[in-house]
C-alpha positions as CSV (number, residue, x, y, z in Angstrom):
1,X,44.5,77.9,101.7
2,X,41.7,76.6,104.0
3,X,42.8,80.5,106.0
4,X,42.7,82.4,102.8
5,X,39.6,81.2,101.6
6,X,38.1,82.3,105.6
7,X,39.5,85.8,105.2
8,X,37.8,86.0,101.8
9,X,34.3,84.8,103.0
10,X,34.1,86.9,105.9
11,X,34.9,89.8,103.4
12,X,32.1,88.5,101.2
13,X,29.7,88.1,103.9
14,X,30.6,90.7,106.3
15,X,29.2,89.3,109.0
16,X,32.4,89.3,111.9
17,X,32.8,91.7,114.7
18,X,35.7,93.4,115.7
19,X,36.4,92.2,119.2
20,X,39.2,93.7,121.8
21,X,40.9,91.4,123.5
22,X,39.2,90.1,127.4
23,X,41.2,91.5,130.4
24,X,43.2,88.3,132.2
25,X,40.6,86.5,134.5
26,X,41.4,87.0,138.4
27,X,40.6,85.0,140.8
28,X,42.4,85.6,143.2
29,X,44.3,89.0,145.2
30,X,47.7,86.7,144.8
31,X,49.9,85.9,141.7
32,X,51.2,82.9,143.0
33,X,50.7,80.3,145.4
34,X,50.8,76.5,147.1
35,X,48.7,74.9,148.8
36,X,48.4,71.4,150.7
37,X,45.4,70.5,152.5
38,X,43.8,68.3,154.5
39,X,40.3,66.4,154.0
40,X,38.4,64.8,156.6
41,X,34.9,63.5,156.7
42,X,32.1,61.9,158.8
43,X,28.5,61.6,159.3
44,X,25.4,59.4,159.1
45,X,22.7,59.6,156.5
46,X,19.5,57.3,156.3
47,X,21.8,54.3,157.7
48,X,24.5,54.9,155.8
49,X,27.6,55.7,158.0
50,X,30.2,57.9,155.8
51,X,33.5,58.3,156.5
52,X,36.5,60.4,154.4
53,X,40.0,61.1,154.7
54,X,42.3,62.3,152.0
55,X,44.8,65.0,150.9
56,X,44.6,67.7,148.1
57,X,46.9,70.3,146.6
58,X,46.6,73.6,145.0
59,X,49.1,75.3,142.7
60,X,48.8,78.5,140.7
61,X,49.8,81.4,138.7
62,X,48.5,84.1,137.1
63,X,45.9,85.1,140.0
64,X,44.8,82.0,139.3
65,X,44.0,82.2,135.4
66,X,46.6,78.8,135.9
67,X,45.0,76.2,138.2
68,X,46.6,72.7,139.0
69,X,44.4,71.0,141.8
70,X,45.1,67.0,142.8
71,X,43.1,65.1,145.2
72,X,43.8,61.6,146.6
73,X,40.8,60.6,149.2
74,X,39.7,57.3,150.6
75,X,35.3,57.2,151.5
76,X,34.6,54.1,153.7
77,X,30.9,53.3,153.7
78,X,28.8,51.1,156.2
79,X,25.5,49.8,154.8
80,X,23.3,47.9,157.4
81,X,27.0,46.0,157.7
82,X,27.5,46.1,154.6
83,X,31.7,47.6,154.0
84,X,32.6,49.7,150.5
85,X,35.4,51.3,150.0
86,X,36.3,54.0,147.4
87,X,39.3,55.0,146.5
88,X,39.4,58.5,144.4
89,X,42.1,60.3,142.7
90,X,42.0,63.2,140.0
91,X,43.7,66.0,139.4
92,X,42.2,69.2,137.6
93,X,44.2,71.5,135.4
94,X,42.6,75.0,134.8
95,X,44.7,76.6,131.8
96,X,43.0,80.1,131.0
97,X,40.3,79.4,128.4
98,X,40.3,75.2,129.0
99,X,40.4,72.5,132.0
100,X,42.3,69.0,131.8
101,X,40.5,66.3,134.1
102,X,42.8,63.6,134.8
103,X,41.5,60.4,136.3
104,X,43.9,58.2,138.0
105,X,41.9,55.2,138.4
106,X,40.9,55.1,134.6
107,X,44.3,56.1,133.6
108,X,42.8,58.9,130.8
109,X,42.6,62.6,130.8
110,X,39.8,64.8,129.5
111,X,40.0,67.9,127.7
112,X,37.4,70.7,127.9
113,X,36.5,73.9,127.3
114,X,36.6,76.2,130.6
115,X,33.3,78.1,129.4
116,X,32.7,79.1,133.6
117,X,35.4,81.0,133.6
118,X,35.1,82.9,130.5
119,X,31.6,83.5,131.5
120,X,32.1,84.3,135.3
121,X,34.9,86.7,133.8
122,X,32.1,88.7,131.8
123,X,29.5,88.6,134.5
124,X,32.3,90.1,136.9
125,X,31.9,93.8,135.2
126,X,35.3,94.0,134.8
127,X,36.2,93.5,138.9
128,X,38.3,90.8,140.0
129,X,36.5,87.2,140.6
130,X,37.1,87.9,144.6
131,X,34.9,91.2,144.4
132,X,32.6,89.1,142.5
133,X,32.5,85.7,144.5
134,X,31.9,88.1,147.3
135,X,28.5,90.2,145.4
136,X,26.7,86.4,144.5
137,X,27.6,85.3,148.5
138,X,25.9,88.4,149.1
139,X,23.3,87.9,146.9
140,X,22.7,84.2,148.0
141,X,22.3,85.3,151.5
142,X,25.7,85.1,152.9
143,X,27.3,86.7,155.4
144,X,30.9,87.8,156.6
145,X,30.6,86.7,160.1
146,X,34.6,87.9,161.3
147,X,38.1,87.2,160.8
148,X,40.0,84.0,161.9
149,X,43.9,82.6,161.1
150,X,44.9,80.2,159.1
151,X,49.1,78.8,159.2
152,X,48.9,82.5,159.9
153,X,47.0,84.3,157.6
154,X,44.1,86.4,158.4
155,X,41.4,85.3,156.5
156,X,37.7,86.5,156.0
157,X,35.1,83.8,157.1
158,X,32.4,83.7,155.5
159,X,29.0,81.8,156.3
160,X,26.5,80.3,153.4
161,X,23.8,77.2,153.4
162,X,25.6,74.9,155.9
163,X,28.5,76.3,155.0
164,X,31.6,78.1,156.8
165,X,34.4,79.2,154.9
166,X,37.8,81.1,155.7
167,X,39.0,83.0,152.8
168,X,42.2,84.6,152.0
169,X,42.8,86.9,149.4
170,X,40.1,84.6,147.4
171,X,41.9,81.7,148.7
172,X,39.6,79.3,151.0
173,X,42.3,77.8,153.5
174,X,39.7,76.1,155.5
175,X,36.1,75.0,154.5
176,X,33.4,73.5,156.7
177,X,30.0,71.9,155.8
178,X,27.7,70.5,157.4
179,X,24.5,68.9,155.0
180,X,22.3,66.8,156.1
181,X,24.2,64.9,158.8
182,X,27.5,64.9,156.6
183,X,30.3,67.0,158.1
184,X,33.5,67.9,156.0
185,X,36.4,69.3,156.7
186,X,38.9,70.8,154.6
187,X,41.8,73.1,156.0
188,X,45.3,73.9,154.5
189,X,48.2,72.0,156.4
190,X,50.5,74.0,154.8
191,X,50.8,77.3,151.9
192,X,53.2,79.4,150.3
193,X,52.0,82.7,148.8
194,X,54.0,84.6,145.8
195,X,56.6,82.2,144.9
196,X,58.5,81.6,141.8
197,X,56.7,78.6,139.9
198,X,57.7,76.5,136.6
199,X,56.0,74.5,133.5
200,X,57.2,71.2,135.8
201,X,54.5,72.5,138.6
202,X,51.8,72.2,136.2
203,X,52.6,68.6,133.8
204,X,49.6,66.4,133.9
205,X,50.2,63.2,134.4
206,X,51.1,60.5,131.5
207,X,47.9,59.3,130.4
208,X,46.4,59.5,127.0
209,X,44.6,63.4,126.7
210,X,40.8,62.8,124.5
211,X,38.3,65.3,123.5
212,X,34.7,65.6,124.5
213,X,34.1,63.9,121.6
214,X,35.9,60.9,122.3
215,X,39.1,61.9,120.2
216,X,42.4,61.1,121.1
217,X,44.7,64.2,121.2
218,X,48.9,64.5,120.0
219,X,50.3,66.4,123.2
220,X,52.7,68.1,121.3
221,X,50.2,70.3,119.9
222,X,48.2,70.8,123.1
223,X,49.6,74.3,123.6
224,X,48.7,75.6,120.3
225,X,45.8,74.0,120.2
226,X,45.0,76.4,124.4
227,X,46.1,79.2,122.5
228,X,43.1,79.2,120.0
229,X,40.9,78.0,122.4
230,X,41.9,81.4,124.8
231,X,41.3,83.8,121.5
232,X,38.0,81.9,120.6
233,X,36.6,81.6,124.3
234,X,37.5,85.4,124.6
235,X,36.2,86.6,121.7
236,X,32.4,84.3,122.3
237,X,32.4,86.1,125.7
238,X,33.1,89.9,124.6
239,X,30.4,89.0,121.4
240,X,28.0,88.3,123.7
241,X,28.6,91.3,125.6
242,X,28.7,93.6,122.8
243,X,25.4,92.1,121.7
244,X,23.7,92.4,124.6
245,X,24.3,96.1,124.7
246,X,23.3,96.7,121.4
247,X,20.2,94.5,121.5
248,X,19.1,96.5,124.2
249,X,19.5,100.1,122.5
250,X,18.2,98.3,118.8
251,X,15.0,97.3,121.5
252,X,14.7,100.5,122.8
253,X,15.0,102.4,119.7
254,X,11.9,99.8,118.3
255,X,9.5,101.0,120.9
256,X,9.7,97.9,122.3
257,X,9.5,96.3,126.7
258,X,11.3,93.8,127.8
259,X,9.4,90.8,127.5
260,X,7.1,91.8,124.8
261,X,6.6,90.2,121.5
262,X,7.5,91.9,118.4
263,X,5.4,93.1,115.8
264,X,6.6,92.7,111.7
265,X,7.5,96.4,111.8
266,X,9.3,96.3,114.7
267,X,11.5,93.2,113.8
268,X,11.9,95.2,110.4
269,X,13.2,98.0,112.3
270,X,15.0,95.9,114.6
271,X,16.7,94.8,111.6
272,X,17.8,97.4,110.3
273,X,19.0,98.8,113.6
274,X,21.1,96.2,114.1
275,X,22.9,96.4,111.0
276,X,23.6,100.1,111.3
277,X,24.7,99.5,115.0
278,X,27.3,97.0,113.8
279,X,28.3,98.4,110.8
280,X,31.6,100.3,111.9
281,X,32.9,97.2,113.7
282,X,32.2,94.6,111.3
283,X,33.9,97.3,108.5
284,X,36.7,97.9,110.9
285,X,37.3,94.0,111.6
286,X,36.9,93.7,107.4
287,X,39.7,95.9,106.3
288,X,42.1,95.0,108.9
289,X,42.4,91.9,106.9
290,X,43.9,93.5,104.3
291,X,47.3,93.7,104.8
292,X,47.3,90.1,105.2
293,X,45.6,89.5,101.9
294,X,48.0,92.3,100.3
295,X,50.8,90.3,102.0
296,X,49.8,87.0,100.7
297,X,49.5,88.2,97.0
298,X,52.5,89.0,97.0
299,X,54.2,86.5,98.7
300,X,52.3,83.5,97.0
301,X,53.0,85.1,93.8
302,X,56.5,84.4,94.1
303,X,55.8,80.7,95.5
304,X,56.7,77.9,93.2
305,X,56.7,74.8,95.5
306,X,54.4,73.7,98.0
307,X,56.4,74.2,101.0
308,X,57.1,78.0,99.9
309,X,53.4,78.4,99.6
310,X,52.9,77.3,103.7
311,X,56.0,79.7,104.3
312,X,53.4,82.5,103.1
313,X,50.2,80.9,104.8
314,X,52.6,81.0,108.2
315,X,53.5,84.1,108.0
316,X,49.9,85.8,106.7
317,X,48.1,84.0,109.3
318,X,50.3,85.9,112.3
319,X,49.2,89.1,110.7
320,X,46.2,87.9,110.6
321,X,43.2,89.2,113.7
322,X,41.7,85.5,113.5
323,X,44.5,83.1,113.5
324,X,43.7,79.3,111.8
325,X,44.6,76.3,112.5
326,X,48.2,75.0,112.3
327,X,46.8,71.8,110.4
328,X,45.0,73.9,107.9
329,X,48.2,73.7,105.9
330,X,48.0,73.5,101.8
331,X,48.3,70.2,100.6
332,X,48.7,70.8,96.9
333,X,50.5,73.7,95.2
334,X,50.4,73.3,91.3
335,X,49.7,76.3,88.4
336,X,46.5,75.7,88.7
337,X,45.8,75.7,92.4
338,X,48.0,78.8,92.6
339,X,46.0,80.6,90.1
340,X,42.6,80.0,91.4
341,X,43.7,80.9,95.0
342,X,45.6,84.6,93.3
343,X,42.3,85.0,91.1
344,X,40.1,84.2,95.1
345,X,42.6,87.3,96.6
346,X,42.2,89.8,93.6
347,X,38.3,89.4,94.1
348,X,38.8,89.8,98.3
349,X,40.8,92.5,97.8
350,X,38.4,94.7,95.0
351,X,35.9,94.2,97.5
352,X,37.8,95.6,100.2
353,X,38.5,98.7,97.9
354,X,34.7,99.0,97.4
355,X,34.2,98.9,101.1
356,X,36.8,101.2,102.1
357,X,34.2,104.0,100.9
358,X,30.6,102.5,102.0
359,X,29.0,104.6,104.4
360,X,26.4,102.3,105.4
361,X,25.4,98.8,105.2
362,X,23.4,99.2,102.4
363,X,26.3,100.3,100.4
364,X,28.4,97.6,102.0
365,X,26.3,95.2,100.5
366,X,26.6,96.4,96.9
367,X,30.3,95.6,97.2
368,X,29.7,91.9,97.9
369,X,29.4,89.7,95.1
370,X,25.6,89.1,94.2
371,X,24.3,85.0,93.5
């Protein structure tokens, strides 16, 4: 129902954008690969003596879209005599659209969403994240100082703030710093490059998964719950893209500089430049709705129990261009709930029917109902 009633409201509002889907994020010139490397560390800040020494490992897929990285690493301090010793282990999973932070010591995993990616995706233009990573070195003031091996592989090295880095393919297989009397070292032991991975190379471990908001999550509907995430993510990056282009046409066709305030006739005819840029999408998005609404008609007509009426909520919302969530099912279906949500789809669809023929937003607008 809770699905219905968002079809009908975005055909009463018509307010949504049709969005394409976003191209796969790549981040790197390999499908597949595994990496083990090791991590050392020393140096001497303000007293403090430092010292590091640990192991990490990188596993992905998808050019990297898929992301497991673990690391187990051991910091010894030395305070004016003073010993501490820290013991770290996490492991990060990067699936698409969302990342999974595990922390071994408290035993709990956090779940996020990976909004980097989806924006680093949109600021690459539509190249690969390697051709990107590459432009903001550039930009930063880095500089590709040769070539060097690594277990092998010819990598690029690259040199940035205190920084010396040996990439292949994307792939750093060793990293240097040196900051402010701290020296690290990180360099791959051992790496296997297109191989055939499974879902085993990627579990998190068994700890309890929570939002951001504190909420504990049912792992059995983690992957369903990724999936929406990757169509919402998506969709919030390509939006703002499409808005930014058209802001900067509805600007330009205001008489209006970057940077200047507008006057009440030029937010008027921002306005209505807007609205007539985004008309054909948000129409478009509109009536591809209405097969599902057609669908559901018919099939809910023909529904006389409640588990029936989810039968035809399932199957409406995989025609559907927005899916909902899978715990948005109906909770009551009795003659009266049934009629109220047929008499909700009759007045959807008559809209639609009016919209089918608006040539503007203006007459888009008649169609909706009026308060």
């Amino acid at each position: 129902m809770k699905h219905i009633v968002k079809i009908g409201f975005s055909v009463a509002v018509c307010s949504s954008i049709l969005i394409a889907g976003a191209e796969p994020m790549k981040l790197y010139d390999v499908k597949s690969g595994k990496i083990e490397y090791s991590i050392k560390g020393s140096g001497e800040i303000m007293g403090q003596k430092i010292r590091s020494v640990g192991k990490k490992r990188v596993i992905f897929d998808a050019y990297g879209a898929q992301n497991l990285t673990e690391e187990n690493k051991i910091e010894k301090q030395n305070i004016m005599g003073q010993k501490k010793v820290t013991k770290t282990h996490t492991l990060t999973l990067m699936n698409g659209s969302m990342v999974y932070s595990a922390d071994f010591n408290r035993k709990r995993i956090m779940r996020m969403e990976n909004m980097s990616a989806a924006m680093a995706g949109l600021m690459g233009g539509g190249k690969n994240m390697k051709q990107t990573g590459e432009a903001m070195m550039k930009s930063m003031g880095g500089k590709k100082t040769g070539t060097d091996k690594v277990l092998g592989y010819t990598c690029d090295v690259w040199e940035l703030m205190g920084t010396k880095q040996c990439i292949y393919k994307g792939i750093p297989l060793r990293v240097e710093t040196n900051v402010m009397g701290i020296k690290n070292t990180e360099i791959a032991t051992k790496a296997a490059f297109d191989i055939s991975l499974s879902k085993d190379d990627f579990k998190l471990p068994d700890f309890p998964i929570y939002d951001m908001q504190g909420n504990k999550l049912d792992r059995s509907k983690l992957d369903a719950m990724d999936e929406r995430s990757e169509v919402q993510v998506a969709k919030g990056a390509e939006d703002m893209a499409e808005l930014a282009t058209v802001m900067v046409t509805v600007m330009q066709s205001a008489g209006m500089k970057k940077g200047e305030v507008p006057t009440k006739a030029q937010e008027k005819k921002m306005e209505n430049s807007m609205m007539n840029a985004m008309f054909p999408r948000m129409k478009k998005e509109m009536l591809a709705e209405s097969k599902a609404l057609e669908f559901a008609k018919e099939c809910l007509e023909k529904a006389d129990t409640l588990k029936e009426a989810n039968v035809c909520e399932a199957k409406m919302d995989a025609m559907s261009a927005e899916p909902s969530d899978p715990e948005d099912k109906l909770q009551k279906w009795d003659a009266k709930t049934k009629k109220e949500t047929l008499g909700f789809i009759d007045q959807a669809l008559k809209n639609m029917e009016c919209a089918k023929k608006a040539n503007s937003m203006q007459e888009m607008r008649q169609c909706m109902p009026q308060n």
